[in-house]
N, C-alpha and C positions, 0 to 999 in steps of 0.2 A: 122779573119773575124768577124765583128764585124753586129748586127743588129740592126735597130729603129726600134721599134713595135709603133711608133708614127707619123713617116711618110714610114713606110714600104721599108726603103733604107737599104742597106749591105755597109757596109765600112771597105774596109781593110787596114790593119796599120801594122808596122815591130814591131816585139815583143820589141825592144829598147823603144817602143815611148807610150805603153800602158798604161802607168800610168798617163802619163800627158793629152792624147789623150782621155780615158774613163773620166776622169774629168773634161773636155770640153766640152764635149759631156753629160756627167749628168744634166751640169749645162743648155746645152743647148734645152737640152731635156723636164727639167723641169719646163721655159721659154716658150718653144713651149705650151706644154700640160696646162700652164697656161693661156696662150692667147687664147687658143683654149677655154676652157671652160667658160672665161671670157667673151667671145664674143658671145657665143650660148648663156649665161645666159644676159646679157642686149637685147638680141634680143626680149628675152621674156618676158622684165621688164615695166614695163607702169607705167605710172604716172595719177590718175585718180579721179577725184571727183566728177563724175557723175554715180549715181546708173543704170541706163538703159545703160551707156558707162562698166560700171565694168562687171556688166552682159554679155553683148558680148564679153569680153576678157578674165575672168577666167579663162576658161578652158584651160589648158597648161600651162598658165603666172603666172610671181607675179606681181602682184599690190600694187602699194603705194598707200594709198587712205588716206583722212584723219579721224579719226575716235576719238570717245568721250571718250576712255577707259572705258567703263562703263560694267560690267562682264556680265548684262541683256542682254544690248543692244547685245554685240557680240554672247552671245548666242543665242539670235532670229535670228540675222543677219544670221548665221550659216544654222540653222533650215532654213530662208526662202530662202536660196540659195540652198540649197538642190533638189529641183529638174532642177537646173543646175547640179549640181555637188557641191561632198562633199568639203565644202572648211573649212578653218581652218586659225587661224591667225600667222604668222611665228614670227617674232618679231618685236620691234620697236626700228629702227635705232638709232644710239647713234646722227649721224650729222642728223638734220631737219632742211628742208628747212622752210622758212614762212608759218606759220600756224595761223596768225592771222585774221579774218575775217572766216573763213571755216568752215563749217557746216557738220558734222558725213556724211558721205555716208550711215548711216543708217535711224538716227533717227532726223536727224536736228536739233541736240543738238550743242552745241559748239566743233569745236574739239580741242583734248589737244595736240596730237601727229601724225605724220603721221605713220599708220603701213602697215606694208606687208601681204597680203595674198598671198595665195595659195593654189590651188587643193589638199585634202587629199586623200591620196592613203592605 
């Protein structure tokens, strides 16, 4: 008897067929529980360049926003979110989308790169 602690189902299989059947099942398993996570995290992924729009959505989310890289700027940005909620910046994606014309979500500076925040815990 075999169990998924990832959709909570018992499968049972003739002791001959174990080795090929738990290897089908790993893979299938690991497939599932990727999908799963993969879909709860873009649920909560937003795309955002308006500061009063980023504000309403941090809490929970990441946000791509676009931003100046400038180590000041993030640091106040930081500090003045703070009575939302501690946020922190995750990193910045290697694929960026267009970034040309877009102005910091903080400072109205040029931005260089889209990055990710998110709520520090």
């Amino acid at each position: 008897m075999l169990c998924r602690r990832d959709e909570g189902t018992k499968i049972s299989i003739k002791i001959d067929d174990i080795l090929s059947t738990i290897n089908g099942l790993l893979d299938d398993i690991s497939v599932n529980l990727y999908n799963k996570v993969k879909q709860k995290m873009y649920s909560h992924y937003f795309k955002i360049d308006d500061y009063n729009e980023f504000e309403k959505k941090i809490d929970g989310n990441f946000i791509l926003s676009p931003f100046c890289c400038d180590k000041d700027c993030e640091t106040k940005f930081c500090l003045d979110m703070k009575q939302i909620c501690n946020i922190k910046s995750l990193c910045i994606p290697f694929e960026q989308t267009e970034i040309e014309n877009k102005k910091c979500i903080n400072c109205d500076k040029k931005a260089l790169k889209y990055v990710i925040f998110s709520k520090s815990y």
